[in-house]
C-alpha positions, -999 to 999 in steps of 0.1 A, spaced: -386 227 197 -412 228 175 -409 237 135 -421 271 126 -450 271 105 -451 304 79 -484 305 61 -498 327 37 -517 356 49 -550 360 25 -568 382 39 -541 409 31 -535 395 -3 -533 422 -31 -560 407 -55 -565 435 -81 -526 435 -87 -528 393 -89 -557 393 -114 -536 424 -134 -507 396 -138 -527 367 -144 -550 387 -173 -517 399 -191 -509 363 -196 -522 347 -231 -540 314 -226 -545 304 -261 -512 308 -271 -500 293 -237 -519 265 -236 -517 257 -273 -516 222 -286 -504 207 -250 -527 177 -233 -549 189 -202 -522 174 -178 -497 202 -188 -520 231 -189 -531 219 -153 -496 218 -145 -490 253 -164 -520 271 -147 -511 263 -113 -477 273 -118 -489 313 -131 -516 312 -104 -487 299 -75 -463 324 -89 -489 353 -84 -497 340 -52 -461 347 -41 -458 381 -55 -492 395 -39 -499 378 -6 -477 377 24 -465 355 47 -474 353 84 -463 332 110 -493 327 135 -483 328 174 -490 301 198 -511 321 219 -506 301 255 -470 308 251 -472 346 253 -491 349 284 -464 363 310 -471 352 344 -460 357 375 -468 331 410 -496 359 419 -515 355 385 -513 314 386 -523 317 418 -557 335 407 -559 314 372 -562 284 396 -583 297 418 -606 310 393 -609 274 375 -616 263 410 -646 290 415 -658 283 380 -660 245 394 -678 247 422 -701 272 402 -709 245 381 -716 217 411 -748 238 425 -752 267 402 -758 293 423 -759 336 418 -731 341 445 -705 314 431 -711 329 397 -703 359 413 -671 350 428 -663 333 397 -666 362 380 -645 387 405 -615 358 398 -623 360 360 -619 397 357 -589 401 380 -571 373 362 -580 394 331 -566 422 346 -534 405 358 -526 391 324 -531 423 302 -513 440 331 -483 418 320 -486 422 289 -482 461 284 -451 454 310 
């Protein structure tokens, strides 16, 4: 079994509320008479704190796990990789073609599933 793997999720960060909280704190007095070192360490603390308090956490999804399947829809995912194959050995308008018949009907399996 894997380990799950929760990230931060950025692009839903609340950054005008994060750079409220960071401006209220005082950086002269805060940082007053300490070496670089400790304002480093002091700095990243605020800014990690923040961090926590205005973006959320996700967990991504391993996206080959989801897809339900059936015998009748790996049936067609096989037969499409074979299509796209032989597409491939001579090129030609009608393999495309059948390649893409497959393609859309696996497409059309799997979403199928999906709503299921």
């Amino acid at each position: 079994m894997k380990s799950e793997v929760i990230r931060r999720n950025y692009y839903k960060g609340d950054y005008e509320s994060m750079k409220k909280d960071l401006s209220i704190i005082d950086c002269d007095s805060e940082f007053e008479g300490l070496e670089a070192a400790d304002m480093l360490d002091i700095f990243i603390e605020k800014t990690s704190c923040a961090t926590e308090r205005h973006v959320p956490k996700s967990q991504p999804r391993n996206k080959k796990e989801n897809i339900p399947s059936n015998k009748e829809t790996v049936e067609y995912i096989r037969r499409k990789h074979r299509l796209w194959e032989r597409y491939m050995e001579n090129q030609s308008k009608e393999k495309y073609r059948e390649y893409c018949k497959a393609r859309n009907k696996v497409k059309r399996l799997t979403k199928r599933k999906r709503k299921e």
